[in-house]
NUGUZA-475765 format. One record per atom (N, C-alpha, C): atom name; residue in one letter; residue number from 1; z, x negated, y negated. Coordinates in pm, 1 decimal, decimal comma. Atoms other than C-alpha are relative to their C-alpha. Layout:
REM residues N
  rogu  zalo  fise         z         x         y
    CA     A   NUM         Z         X         Y
...
REM end
This chain:
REM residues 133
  rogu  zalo  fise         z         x         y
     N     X     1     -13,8     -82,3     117,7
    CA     X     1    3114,8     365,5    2587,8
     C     X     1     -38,3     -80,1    -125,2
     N     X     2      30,1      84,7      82,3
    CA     X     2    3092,1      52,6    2354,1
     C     X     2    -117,2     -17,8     -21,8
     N     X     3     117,5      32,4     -55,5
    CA     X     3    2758,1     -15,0    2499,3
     C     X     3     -98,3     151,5     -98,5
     N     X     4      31,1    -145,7      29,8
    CA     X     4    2647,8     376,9    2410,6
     C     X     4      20,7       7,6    -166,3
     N     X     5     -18,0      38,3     169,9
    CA     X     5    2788,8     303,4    2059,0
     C     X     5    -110,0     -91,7    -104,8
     N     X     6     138,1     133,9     102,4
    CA     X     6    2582,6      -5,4    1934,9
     C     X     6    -124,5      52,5      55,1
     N     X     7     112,5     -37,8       0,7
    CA     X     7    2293,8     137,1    2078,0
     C     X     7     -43,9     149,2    -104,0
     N     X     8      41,8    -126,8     132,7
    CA     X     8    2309,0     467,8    1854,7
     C     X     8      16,1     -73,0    -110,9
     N     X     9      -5,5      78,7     161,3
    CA     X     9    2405,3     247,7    1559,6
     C     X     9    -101,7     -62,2     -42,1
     N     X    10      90,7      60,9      28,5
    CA     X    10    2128,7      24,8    1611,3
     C     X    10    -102,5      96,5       9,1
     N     X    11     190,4    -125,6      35,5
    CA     X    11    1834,4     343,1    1639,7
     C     X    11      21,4      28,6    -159,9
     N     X    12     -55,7     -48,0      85,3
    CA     X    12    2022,4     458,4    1340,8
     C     X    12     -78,6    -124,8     -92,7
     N     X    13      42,2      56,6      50,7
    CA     X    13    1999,2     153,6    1145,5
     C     X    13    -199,5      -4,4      -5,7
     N     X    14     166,1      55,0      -1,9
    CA     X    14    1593,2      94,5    1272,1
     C     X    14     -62,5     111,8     -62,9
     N     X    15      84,1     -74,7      29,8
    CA     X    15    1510,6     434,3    1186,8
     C     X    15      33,6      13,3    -168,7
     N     X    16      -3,1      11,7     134,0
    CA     X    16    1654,7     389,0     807,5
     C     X    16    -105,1     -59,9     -40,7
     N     X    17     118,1      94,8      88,8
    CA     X    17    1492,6      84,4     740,5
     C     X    17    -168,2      -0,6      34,3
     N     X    18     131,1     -72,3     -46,8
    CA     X    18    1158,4     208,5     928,1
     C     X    18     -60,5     108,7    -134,4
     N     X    19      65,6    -126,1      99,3
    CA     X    19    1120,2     512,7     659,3
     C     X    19      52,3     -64,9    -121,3
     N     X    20      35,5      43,0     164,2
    CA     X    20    1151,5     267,0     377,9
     C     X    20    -140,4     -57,2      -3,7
     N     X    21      73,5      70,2     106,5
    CA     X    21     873,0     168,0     155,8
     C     X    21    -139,1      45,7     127,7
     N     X    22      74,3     -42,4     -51,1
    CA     X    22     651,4     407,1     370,5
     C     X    22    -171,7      -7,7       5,0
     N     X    23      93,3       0,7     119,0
    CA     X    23     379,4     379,0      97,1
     C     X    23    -126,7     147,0     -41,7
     N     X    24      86,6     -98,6      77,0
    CA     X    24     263,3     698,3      46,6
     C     X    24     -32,1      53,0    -102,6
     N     X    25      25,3     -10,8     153,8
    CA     X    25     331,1     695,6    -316,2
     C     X    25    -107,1     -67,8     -39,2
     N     X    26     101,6      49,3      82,4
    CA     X    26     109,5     430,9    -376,6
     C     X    26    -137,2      77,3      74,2
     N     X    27     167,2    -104,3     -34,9
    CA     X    27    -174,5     643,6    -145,0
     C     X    27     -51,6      72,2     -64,5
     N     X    28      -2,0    -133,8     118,4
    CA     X    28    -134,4     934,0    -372,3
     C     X    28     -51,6     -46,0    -141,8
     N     X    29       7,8      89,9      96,6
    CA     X    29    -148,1     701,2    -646,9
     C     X    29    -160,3     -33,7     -48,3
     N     X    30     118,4      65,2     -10,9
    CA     X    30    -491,8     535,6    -519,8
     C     X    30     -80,6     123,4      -9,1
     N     X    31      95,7    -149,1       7,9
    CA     X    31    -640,6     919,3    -463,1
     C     X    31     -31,4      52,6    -131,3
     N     X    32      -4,3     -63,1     150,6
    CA     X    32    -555,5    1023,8    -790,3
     C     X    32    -121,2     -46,6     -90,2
     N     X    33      78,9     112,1      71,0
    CA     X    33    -713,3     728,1    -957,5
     C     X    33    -197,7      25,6      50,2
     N     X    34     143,0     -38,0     -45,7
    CA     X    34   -1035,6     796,2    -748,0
     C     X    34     -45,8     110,3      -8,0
     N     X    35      29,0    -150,5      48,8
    CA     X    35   -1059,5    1185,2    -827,3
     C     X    35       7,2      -7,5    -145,3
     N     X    36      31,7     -31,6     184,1
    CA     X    36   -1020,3    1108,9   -1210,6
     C     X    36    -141,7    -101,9      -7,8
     N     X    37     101,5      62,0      36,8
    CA     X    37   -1310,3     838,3   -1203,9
     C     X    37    -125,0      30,2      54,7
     N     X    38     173,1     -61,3     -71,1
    CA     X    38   -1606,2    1081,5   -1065,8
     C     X    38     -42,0       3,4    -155,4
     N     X    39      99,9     -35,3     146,8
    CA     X    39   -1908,6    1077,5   -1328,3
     C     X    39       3,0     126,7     -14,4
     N     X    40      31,9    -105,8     -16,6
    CA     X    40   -1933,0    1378,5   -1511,9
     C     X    40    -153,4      53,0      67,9
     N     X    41     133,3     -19,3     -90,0
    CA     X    41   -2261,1    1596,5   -1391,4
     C     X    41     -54,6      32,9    -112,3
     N     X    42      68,0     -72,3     108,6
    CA     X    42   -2504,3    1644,7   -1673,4
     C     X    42    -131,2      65,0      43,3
     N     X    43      89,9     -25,8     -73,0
    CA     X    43   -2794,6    1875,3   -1583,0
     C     X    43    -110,4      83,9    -129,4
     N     X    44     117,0     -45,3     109,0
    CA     X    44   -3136,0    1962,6   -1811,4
     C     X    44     -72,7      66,3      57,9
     N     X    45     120,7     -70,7     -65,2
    CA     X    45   -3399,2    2258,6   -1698,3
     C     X    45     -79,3      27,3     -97,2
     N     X    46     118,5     -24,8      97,2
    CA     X    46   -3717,9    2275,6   -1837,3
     C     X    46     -60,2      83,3     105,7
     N     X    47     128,9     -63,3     -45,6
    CA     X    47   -3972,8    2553,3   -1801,5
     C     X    47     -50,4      53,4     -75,3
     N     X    48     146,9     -56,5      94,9
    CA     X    48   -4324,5    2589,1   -1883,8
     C     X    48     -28,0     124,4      96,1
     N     X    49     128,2     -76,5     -73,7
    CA     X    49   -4548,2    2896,5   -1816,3
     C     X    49     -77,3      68,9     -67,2
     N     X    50     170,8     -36,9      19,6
    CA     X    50   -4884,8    2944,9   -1871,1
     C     X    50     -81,3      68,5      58,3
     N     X    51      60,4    -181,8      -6,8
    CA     X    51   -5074,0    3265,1   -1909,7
     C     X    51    -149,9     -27,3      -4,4
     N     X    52      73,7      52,7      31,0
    CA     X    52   -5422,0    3235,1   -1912,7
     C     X    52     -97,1     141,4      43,5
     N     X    53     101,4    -131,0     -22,0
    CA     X    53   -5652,1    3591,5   -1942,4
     C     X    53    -186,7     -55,5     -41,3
     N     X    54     128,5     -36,1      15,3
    CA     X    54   -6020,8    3615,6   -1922,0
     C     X    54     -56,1      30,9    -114,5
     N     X    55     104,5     -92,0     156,3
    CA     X    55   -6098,5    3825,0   -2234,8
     C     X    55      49,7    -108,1    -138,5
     N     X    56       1,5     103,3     105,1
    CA     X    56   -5937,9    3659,2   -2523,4
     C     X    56      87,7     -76,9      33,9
     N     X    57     -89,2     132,6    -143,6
    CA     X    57   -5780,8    3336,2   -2439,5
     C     X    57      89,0     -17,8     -79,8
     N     X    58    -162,9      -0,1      -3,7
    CA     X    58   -5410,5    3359,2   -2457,2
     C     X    58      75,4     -73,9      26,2
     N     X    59    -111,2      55,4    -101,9
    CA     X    59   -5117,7    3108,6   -2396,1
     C     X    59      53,4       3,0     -42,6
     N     X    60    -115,2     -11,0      15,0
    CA     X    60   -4810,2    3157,6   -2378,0
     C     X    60      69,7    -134,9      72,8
     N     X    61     -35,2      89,9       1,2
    CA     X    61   -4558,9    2840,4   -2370,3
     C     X    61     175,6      -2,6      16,6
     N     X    62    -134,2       6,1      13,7
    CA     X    62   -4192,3    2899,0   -2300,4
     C     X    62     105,1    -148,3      60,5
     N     X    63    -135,7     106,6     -62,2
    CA     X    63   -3868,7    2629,2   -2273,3
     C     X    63      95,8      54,5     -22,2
     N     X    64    -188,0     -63,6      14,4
    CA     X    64   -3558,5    2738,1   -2197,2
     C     X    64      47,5    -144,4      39,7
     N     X    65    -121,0     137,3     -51,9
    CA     X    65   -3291,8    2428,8   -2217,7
     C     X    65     118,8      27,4      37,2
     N     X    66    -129,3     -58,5     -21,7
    CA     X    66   -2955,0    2508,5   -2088,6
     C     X    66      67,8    -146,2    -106,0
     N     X    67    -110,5      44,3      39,1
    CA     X    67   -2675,3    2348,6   -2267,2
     C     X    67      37,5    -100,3     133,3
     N     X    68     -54,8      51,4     -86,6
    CA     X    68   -2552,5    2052,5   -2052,4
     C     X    68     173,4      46,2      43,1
     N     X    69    -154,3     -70,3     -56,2
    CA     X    69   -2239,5    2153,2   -1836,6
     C     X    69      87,1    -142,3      50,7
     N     X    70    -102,1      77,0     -25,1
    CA     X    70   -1967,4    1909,3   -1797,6
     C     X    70     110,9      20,5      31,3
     N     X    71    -126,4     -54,8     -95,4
    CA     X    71   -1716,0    1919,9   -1525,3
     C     X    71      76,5    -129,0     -29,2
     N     X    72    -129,4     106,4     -29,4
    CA     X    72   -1374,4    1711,7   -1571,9
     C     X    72     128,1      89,5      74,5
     N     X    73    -128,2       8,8     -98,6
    CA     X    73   -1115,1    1695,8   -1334,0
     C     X    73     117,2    -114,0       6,3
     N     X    74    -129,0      65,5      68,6
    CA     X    74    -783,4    1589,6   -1375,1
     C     X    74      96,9      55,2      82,4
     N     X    75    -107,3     -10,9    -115,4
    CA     X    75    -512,0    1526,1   -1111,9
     C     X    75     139,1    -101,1     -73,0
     N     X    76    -134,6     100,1      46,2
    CA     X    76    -150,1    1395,5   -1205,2
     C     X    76      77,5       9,0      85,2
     N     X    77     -82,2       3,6    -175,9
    CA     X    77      54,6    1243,7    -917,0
     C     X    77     139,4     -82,8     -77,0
     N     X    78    -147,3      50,0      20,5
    CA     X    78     426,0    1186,8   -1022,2
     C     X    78      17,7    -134,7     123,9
     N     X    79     -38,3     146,7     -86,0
    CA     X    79     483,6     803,5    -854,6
     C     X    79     180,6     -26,3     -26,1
     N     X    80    -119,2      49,0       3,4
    CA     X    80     829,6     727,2    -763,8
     C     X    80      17,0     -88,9     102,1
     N     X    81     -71,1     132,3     -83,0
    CA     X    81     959,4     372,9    -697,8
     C     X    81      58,5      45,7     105,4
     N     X    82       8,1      20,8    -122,1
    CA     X    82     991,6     313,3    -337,9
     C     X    82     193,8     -58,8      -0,9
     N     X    83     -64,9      65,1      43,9
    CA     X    83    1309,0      81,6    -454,6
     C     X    83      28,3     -25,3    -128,9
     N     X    84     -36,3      30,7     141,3
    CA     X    84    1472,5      31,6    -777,0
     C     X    84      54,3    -162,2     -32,1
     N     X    85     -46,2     112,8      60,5
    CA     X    85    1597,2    -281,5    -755,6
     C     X    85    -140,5    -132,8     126,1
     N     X    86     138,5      95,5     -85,7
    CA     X    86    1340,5    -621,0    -602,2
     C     X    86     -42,5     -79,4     -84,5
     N     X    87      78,6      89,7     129,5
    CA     X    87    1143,7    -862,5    -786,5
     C     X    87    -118,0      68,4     -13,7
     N     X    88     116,7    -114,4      89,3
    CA     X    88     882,8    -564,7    -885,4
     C     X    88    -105,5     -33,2      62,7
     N     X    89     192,9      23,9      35,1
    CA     X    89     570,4    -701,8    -691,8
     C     X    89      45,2      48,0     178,8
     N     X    90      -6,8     -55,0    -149,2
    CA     X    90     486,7    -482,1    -359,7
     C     X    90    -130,2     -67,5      48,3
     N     X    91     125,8      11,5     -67,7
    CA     X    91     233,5    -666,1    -124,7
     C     X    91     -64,1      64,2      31,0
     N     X    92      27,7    -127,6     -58,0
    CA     X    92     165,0    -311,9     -13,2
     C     X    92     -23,7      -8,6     167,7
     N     X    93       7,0      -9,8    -148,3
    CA     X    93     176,8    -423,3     368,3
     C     X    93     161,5     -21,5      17,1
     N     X    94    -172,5      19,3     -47,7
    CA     X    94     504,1    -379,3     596,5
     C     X    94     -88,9       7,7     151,6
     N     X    95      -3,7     -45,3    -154,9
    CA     X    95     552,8    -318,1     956,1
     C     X    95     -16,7     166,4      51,7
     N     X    96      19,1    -165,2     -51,3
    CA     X    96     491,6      27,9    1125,7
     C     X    96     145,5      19,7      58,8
     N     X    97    -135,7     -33,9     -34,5
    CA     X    97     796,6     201,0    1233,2
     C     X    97      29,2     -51,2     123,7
     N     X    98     -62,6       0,4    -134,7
    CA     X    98     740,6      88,2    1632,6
     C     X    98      47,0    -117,6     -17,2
     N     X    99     -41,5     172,2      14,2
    CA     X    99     755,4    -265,7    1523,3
     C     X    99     191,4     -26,9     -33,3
     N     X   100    -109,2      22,7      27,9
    CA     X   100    1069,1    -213,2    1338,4
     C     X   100      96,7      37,0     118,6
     N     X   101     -78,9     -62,0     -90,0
    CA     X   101    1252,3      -0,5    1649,1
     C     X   101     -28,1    -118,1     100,8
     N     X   102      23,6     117,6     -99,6
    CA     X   102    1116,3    -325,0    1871,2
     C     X   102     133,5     -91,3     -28,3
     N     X   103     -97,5      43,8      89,5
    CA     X   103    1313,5    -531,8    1646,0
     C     X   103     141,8      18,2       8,6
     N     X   104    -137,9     -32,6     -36,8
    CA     X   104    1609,4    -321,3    1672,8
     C     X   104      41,4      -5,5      89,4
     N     X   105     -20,9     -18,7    -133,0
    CA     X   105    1582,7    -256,4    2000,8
     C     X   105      34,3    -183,1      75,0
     N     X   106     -40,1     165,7     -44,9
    CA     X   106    1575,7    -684,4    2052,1
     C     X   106     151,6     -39,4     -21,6
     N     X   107    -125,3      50,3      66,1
    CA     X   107    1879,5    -728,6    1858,0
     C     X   107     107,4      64,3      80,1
     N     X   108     -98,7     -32,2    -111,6
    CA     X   108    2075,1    -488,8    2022,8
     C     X   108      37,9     -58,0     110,9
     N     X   109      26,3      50,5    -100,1
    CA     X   109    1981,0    -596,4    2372,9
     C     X   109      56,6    -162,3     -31,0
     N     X   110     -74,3      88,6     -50,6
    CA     X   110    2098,2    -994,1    2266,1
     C     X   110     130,2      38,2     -28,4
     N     X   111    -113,4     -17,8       4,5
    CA     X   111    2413,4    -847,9    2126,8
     C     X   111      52,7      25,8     135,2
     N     X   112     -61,7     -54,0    -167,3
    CA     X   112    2487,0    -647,3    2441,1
     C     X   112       0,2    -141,8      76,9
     N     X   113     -72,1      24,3    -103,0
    CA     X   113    2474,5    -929,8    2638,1
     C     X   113      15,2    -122,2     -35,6
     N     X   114     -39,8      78,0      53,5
    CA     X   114    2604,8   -1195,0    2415,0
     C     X   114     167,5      61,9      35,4
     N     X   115     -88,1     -74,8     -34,2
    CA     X   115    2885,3    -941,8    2459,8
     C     X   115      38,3      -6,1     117,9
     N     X   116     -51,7       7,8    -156,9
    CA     X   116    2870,2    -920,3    2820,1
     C     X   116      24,0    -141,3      40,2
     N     X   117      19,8     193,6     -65,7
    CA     X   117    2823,0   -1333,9    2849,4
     C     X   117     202,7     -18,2     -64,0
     N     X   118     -89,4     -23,1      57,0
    CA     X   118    3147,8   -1267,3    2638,3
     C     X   118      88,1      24,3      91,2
     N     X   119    -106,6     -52,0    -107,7
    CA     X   119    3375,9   -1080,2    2878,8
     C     X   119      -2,3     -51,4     130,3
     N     X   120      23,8      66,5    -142,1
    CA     X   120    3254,8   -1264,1    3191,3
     C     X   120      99,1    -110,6      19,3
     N     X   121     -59,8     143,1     -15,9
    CA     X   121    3390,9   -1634,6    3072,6
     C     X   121      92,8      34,8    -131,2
     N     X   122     -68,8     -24,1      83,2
    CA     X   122    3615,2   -1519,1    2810,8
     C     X   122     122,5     -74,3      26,2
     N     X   123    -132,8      91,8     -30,9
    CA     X   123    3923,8   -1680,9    3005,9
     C     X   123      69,5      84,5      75,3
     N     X   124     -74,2     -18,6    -117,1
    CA     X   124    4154,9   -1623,4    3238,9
     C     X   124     121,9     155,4     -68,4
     N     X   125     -78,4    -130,3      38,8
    CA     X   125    4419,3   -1276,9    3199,4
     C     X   125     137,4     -76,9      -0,8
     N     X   126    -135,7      73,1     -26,7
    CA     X   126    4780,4   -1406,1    3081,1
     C     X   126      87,6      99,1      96,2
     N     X   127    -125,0     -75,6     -89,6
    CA     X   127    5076,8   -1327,9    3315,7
     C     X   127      37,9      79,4     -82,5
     N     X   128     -73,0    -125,0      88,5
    CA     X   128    5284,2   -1032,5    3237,7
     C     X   128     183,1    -152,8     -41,6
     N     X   129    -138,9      81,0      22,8
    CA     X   129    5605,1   -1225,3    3053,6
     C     X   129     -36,1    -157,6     -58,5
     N     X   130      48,5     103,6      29,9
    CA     X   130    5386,8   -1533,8    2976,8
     C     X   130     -43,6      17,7    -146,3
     N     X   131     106,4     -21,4     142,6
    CA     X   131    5261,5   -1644,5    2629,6
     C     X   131    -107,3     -32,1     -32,7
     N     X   132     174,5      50,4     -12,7
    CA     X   132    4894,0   -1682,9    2546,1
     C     X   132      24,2     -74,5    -109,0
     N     X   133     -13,0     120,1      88,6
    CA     X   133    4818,1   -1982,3    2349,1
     C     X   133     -98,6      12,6    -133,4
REM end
């Protein structure tokens, strides 16, 4: 039953500290930053056309310019600290969650049988009526 205990405590614990500092804020962060720094698109059309009759000689010369069109785009990604308290500088690498549940899963496993090495040589059972020392 003990056994059944520290092992839910310890998933428990691995899967807390597993879903910290995930970093998908700073992903969101990095996207953002790269969707606001596209060039705008500036675009110019020119056209000629030329008429040109037989009888009396005619040309006609048209330009149409459009107005350049300028697209901005603008994304705002609310960032919230991962942690509030730290010395403020994130390497931005961690462990993946299996690593951390490895981890847990180690620790448990020497407890358990630091535990069991425990109850094996622990010492002898006092008599009933005797005093333990």
């Amino acid at each position: 039953m003990r056994a059944l205990l520290a092992l839910t405590a310890g998933l428990l614990v691995a899967v807390v500290v597993a879903s910290c500092g995930s970093g998908t804020a700073a992903d969101q962060a990095r996207q953002a930053i790269s969707d606001a720094t596209t060039p705008a698109k500036t675009e110019t059309k020119t056209q000629t056309v030329t008429k040109t009759a037989t009888q009396p000689t005619r040309t006609a010369t048209k330009t149409v310019t459009q107005p350049a069109q300028t697209v901005t785009s603008s994304n705002t990604v609310a960032v919230v600290p991962a942690s509030t308290t730290g010395s403020g500088s994130d390497s931005g690498g961690g462990l993946e969650w299996w690593a951390w549940l490895l981890i847990a899963l180690g620790v448990i496993g020497i407890g358990a049988a630091l535990f069991a090495l425990g109850r094996r040589h622990g010492g002898a059972k006092p008599e009933p009526g005797g005093s333990t020392p």
